[in-house]
BAFI-308461 format. One line per field, with one value per atom (N, C-alpha, C): x, y, z; atom name. Coordinates in pm, whole numbers, always signed. Layout:
# residues N
c1: (X  ...)
c2: (Y  ...)
c3: (Z  ...)
atom: (CA  ...)
//
This chain:
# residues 208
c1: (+9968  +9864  +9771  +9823  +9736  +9661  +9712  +9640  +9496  +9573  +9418  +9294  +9366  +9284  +9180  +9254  +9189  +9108  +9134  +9025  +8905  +8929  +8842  +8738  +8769  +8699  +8609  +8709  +8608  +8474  +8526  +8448  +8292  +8359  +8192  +8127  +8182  +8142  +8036  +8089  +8013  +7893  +7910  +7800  +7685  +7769  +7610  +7532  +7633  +7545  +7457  +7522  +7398  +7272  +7298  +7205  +7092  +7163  +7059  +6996  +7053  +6984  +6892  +6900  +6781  +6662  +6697  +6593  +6555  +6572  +6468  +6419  +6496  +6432  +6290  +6317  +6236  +6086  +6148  +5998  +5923  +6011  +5963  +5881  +5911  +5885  +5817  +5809  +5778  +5887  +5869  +5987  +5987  +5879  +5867  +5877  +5881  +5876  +6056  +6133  +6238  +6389  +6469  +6538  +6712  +6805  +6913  +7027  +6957  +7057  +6968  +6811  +6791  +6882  +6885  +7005  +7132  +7161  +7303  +7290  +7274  +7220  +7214  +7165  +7134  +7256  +7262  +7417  +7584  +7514  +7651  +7771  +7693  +7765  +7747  +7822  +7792  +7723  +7651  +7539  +7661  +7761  +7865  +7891  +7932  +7964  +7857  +7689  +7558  +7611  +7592  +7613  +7723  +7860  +7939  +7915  +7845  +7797  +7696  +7608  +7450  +7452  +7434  +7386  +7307  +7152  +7046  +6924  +6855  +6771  +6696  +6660  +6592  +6687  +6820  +6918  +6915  +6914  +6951  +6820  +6722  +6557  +6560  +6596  +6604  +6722  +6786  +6925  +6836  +6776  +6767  +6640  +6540  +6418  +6479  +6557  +6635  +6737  +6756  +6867  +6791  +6652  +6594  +6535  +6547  +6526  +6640  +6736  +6870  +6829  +6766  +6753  +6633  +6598  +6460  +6579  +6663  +6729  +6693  +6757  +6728  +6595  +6454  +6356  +6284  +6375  +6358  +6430  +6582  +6635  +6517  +6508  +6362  +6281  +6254  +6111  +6171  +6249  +6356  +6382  +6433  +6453  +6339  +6229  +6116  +6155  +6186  +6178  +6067  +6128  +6018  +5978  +5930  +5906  +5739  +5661  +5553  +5466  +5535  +5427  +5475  +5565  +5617  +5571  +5476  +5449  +5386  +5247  +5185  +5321  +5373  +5404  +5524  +5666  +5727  +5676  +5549  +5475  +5488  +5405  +5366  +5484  +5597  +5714  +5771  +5737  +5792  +5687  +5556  +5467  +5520  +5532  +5526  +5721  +5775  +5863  +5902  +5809  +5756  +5695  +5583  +5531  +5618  +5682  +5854  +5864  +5930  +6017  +5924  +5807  +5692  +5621  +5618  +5530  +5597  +5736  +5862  +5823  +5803  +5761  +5842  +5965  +6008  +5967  +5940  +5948  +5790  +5700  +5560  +5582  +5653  +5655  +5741  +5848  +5900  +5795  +5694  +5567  +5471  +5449  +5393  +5439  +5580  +5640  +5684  +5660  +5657  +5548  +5453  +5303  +5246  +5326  +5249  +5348  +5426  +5531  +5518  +5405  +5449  +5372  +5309  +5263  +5395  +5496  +5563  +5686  +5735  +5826  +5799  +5689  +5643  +5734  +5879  +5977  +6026  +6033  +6109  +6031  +5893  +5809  +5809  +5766  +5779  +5907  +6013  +6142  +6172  +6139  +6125  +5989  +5891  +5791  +5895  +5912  +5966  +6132  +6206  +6327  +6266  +6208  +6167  +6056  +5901  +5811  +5740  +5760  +5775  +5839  +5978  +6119  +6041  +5989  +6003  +5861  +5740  +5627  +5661  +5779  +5829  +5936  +5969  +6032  +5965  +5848  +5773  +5706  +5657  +5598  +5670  +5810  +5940  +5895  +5924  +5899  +5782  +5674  +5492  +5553  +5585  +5562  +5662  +5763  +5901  +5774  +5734  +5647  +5515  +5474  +5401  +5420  +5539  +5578  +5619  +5689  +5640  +5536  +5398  +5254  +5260  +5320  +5258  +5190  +5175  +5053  +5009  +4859  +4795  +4792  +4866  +4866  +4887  +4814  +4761  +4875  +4823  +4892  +4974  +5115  +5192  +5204  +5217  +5204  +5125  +5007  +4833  +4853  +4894  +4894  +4977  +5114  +5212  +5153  +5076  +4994  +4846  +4789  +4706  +4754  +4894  +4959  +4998  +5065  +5139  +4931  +4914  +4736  +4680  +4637  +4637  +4684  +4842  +4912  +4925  +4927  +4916  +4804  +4737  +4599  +4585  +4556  +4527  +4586  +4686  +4866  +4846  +4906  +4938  +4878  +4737  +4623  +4591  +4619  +4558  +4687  +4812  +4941  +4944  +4902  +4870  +4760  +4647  +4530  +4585  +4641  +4662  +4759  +4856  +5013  +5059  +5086  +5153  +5102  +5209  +5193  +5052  +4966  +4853  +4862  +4959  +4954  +5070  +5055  +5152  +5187  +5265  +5377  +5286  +5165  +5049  +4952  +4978  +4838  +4948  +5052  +5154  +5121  +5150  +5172  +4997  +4901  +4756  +4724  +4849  +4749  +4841  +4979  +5049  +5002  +4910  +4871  +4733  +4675  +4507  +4538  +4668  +4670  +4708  +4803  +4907  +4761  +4648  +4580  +4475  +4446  +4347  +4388  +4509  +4614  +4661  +4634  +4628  +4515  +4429  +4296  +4226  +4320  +4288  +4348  +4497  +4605  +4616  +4658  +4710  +4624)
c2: (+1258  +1362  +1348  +1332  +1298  +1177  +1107  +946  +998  +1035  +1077  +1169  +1257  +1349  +1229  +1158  +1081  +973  +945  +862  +982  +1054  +1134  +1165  +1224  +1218  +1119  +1003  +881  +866  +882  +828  +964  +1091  +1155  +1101  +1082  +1015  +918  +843  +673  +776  +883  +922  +976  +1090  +1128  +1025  +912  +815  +709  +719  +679  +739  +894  +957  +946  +980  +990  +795  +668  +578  +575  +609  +594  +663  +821  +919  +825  +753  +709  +584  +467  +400  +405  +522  +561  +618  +684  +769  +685  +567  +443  +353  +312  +169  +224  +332  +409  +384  +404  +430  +257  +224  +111  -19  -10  -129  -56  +28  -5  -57  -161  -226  -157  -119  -98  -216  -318  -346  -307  -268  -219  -79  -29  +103  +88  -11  -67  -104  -181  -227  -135  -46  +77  +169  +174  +258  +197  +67  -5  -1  -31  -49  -116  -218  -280  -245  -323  -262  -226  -260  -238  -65  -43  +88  +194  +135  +243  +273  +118  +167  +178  +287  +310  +463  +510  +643  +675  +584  +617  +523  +545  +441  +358  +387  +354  +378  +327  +350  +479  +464  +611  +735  +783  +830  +867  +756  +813  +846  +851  +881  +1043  +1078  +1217  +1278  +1240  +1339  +1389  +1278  +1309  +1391  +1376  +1492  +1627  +1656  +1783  +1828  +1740  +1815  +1883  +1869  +1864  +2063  +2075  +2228  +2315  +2272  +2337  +2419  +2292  +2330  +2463  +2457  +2598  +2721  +2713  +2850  +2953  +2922  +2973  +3058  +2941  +3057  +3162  +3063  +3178  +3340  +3299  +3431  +3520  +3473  +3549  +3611  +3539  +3570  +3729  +3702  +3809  +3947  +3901  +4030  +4073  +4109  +4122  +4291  +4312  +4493  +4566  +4680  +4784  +4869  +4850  +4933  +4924  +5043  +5048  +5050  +5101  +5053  +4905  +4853  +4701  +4618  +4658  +4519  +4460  +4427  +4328  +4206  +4260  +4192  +4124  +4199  +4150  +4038  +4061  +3973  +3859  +3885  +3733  +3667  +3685  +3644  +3576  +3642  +3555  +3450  +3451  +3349  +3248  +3292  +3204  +3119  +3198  +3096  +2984  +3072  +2982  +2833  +2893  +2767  +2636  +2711  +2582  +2508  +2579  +2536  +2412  +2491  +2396  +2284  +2326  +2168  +2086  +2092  +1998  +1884  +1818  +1607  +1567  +1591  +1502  +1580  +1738  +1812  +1734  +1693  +1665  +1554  +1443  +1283  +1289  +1367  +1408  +1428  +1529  +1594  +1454  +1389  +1286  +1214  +1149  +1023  +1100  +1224  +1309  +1298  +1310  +1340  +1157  +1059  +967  +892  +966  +896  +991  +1097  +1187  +1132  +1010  +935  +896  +878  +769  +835  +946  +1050  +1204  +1250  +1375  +1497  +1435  +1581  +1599  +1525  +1514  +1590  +1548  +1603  +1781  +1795  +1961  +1994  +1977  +2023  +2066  +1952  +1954  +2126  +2082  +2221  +2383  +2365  +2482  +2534  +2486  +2454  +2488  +2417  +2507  +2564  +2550  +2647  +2734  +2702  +2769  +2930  +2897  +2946  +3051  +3003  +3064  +3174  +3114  +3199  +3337  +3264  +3424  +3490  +3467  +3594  +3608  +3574  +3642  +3778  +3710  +3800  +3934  +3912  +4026  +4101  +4070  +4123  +4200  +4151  +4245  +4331  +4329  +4403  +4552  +4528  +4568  +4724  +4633  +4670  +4745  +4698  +4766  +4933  +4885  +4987  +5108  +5065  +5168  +5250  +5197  +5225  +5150  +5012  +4981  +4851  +4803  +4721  +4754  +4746  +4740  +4624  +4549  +4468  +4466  +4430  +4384  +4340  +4245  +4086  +4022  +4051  +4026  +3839  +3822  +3654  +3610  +3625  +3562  +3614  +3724  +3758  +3675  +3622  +3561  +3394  +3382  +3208  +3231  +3382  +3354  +3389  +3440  +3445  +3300  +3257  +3090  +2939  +2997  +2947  +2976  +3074  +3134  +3070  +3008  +2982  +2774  +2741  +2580  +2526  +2597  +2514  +2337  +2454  +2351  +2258  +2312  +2219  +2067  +2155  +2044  +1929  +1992  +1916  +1818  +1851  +1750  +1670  +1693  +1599  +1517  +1589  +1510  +1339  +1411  +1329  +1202  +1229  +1150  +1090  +1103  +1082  +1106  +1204  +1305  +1411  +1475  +1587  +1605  +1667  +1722  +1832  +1902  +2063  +2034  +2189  +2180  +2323  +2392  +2482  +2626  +2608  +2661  +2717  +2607  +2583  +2648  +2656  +2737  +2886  +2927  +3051  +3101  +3094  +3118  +3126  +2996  +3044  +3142  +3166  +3275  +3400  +3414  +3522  +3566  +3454  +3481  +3497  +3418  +3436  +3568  +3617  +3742  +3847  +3873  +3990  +3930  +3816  +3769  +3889  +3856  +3871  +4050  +4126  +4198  +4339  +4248  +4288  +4329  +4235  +4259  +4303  +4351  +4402  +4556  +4577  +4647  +4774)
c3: (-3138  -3135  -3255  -3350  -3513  -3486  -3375  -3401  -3340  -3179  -3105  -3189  -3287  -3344  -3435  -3518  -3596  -3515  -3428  -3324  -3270  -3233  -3204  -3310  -3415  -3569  -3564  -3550  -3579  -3513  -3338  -3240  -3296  -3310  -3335  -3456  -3555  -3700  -3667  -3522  -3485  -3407  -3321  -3225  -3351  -3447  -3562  -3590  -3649  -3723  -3620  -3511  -3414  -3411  -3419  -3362  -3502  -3591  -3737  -3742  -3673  -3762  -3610  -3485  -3394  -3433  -3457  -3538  -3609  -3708  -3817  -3764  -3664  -3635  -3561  -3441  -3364  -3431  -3517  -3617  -3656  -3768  -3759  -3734  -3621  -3508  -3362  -3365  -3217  -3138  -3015  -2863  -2849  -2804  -2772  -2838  -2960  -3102  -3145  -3053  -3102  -2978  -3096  -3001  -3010  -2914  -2942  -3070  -3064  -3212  -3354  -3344  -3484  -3489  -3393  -3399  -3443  -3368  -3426  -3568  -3592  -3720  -3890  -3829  -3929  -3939  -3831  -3783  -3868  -3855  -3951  -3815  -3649  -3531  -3472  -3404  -3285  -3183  -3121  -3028  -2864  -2870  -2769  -2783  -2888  -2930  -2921  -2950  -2937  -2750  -2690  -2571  -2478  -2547  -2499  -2535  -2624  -2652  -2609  -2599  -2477  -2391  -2287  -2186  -2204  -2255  -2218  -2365  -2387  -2520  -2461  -2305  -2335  -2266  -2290  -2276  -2470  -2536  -2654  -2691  -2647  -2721  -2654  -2554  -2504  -2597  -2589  -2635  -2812  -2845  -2982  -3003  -2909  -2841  -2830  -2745  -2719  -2817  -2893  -3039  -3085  -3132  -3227  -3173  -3081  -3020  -3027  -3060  -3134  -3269  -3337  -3483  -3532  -3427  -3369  -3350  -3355  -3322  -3413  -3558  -3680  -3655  -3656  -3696  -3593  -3413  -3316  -3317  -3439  -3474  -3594  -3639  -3740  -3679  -3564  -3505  -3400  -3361  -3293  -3443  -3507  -3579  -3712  -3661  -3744  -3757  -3874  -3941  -3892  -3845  -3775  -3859  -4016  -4083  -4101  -4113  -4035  -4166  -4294  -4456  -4489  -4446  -4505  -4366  -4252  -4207  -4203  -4312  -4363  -4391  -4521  -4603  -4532  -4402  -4349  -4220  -4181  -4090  -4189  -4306  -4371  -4422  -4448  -4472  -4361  -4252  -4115  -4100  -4134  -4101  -4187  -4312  -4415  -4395  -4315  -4272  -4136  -4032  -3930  -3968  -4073  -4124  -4174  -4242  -4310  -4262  -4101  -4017  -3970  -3889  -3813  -3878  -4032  -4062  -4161  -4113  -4229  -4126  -4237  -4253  -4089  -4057  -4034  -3853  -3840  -3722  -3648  -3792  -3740  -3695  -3736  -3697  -3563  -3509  -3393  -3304  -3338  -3225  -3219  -3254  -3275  -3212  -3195  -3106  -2991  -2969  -2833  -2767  -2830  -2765  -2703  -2783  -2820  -2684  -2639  -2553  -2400  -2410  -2336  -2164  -2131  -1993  -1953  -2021  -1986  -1968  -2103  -2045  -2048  -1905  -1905  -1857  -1830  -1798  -2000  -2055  -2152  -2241  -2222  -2332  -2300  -2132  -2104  -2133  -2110  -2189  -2301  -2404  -2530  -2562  -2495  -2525  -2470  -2372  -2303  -2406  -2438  -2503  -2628  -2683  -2825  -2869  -2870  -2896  -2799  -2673  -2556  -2551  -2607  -2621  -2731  -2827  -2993  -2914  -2881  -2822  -2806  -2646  -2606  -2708  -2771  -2879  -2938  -2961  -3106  -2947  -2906  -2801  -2753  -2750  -2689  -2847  -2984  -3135  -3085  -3080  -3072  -2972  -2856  -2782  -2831  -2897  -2967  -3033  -3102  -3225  -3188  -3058  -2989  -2937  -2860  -2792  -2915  -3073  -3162  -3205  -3152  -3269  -3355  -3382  -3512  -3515  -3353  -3308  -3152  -3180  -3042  -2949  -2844  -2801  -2619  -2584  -2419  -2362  -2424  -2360  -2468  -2511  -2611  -2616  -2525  -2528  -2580  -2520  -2576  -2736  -2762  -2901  -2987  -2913  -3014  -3044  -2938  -2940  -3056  -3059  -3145  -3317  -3324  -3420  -3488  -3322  -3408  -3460  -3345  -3406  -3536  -3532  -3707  -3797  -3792  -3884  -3865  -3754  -3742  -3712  -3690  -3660  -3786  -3915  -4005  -4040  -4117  -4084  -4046  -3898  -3809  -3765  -3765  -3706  -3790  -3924  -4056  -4040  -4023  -4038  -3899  -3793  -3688  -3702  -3699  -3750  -3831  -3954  -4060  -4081  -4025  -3987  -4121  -4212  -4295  -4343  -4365  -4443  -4507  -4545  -4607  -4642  -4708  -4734  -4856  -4946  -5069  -4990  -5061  -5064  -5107  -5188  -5230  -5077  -5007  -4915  -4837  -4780  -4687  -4717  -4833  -4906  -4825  -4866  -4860  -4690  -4581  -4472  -4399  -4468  -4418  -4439  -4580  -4575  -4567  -4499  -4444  -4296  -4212  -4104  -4035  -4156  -4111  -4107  -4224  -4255  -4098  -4048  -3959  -3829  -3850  -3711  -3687  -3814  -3830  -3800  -3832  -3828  -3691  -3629  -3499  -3364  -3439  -3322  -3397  -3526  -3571  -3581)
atom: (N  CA  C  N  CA  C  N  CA  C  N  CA  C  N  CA  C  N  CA  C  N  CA  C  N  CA  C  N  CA  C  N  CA  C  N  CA  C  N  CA  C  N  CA  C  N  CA  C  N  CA  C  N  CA  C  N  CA  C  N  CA  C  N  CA  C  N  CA  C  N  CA  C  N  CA  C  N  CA  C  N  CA  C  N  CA  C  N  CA  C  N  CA  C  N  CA  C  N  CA  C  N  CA  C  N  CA  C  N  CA  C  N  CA  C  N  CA  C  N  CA  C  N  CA  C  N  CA  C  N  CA  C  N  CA  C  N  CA  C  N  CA  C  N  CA  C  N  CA  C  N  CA  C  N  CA  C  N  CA  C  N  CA  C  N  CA  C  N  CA  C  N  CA  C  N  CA  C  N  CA  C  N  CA  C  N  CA  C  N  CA  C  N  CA  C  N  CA  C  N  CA  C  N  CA  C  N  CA  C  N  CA  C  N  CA  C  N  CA  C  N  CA  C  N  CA  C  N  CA  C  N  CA  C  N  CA  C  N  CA  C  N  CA  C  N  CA  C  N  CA  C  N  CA  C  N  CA  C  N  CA  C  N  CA  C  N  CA  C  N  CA  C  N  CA  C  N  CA  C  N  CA  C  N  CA  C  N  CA  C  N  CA  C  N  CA  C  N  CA  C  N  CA  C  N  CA  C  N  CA  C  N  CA  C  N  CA  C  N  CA  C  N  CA  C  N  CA  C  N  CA  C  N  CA  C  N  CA  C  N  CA  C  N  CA  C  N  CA  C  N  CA  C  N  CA  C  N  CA  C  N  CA  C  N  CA  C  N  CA  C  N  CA  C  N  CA  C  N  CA  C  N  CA  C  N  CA  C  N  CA  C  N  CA  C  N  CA  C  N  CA  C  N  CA  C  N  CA  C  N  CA  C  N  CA  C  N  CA  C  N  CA  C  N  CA  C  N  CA  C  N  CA  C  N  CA  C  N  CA  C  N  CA  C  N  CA  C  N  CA  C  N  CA  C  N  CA  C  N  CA  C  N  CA  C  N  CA  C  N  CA  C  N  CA  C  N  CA  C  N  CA  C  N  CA  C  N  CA  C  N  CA  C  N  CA  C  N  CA  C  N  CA  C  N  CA  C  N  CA  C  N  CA  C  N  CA  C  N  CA  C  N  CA  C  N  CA  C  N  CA  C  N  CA  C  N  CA  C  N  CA  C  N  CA  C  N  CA  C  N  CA  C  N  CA  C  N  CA  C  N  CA  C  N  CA  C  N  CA  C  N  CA  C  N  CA  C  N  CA  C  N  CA  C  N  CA  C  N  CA  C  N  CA  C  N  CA  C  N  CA  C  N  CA  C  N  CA  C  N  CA  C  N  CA  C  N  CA  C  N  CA  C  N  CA  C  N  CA  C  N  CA  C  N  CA  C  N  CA  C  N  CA  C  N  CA  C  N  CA  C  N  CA  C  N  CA  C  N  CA  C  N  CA  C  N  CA  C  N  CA  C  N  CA  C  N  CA  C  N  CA  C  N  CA  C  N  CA  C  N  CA  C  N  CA  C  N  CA  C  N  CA  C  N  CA  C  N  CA  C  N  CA  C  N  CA  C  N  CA  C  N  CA  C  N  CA  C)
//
């Protein structure tokens, strides 16, 4: 029983480190400029073993697309429990913006949206999945929050959806678009702080 346990150990030990050296190959080299033994390779595995844990290179290019909407849980729980206190919600809005932002324009979430978008003719269920599964997902809870917040008096809102897309707009437009464009990062921790709280008073201004 100890042996199987310790084989088992092992065998996930071999599946993470698959999964983390494709992630970097893939970010890398793109979908297409990468080969199952640079995976192996990095992995410190035989290319027998990548594919006794994935079938297929694009088997392991999805699985690692759809992990990555796991890791969205966290700030879809934020976005879910926004404080209903009605003198603190400037400042509790911009705290949630200003952590949306984190989440959304960390280096490695932008180079993901990038080899998604840049892959998305070729795999268009994967890419809508990937959207629907995580900012899709995150939209509608910020939207269920406004309407939460609505239904208190302490925002005026229609159409809680359209509102939670011109909330997450407000706040990625610039961002993203410049890390998109340029293929990195373009923002300091300074420039986060400033559009969380030009977006939150924008966003404000016009629901509240």
């Amino acid at each position: 029983m100890k042996k199987e346990l310790t084989m088992d150990s092992r065998s996930a030990r071999k599946h993470e480190a698959i999964l983390e050296a494709a992630t970097s190959v893939f970010l890398d080299k793109g979908y297409s400029g990468t080969s199952m033994d640079d995976i192996a390779k990095l992995a410190a595995v035989s290319k027998q073993t990548v594919y006794k844990h994935f079938s297929d290179k694009e088997k392991l290019f999805a699985d690692i697309v759809l992990a990555t909407t796991d890791r969205l849980d966290t700030t879809i729980d934020l976005l879910a429990d926004l404080p209903t206190d009605a003198a603190g919600l400037e400042e509790n809005l911009t705290k949630l913006a200003r952590q949306f932002l984190t989440a959304l324009t960390d280096p490695r979430v932008i180079q993901l949206r990038r080899l998604i978008i840049a892959n998305a003719d070729v795999f268009p269920e994967l890419g809508t999945e990937w959207y629907q599964r995580g900012f899709e997902r995150g939209l509608a809870t910020l939207a269920a929050t406004f309407q939460r917040l609505t239904d208190q008096g302490l925002l005026r809102i229609d159409d809680t959806l359209l509102a939670a897309n011109h909330f997450s707009g407000l706040l990625l437009w610039i961002p993203v678009n410049k890390a998109m464009f340029t293929g990195s990062t373009q923002h300091t921790e300074a420039d986060l702080d400033r559009l969380a709280t030009a977006g939150t008073r924008a966003f404000l201004a016009a629901y509240r």
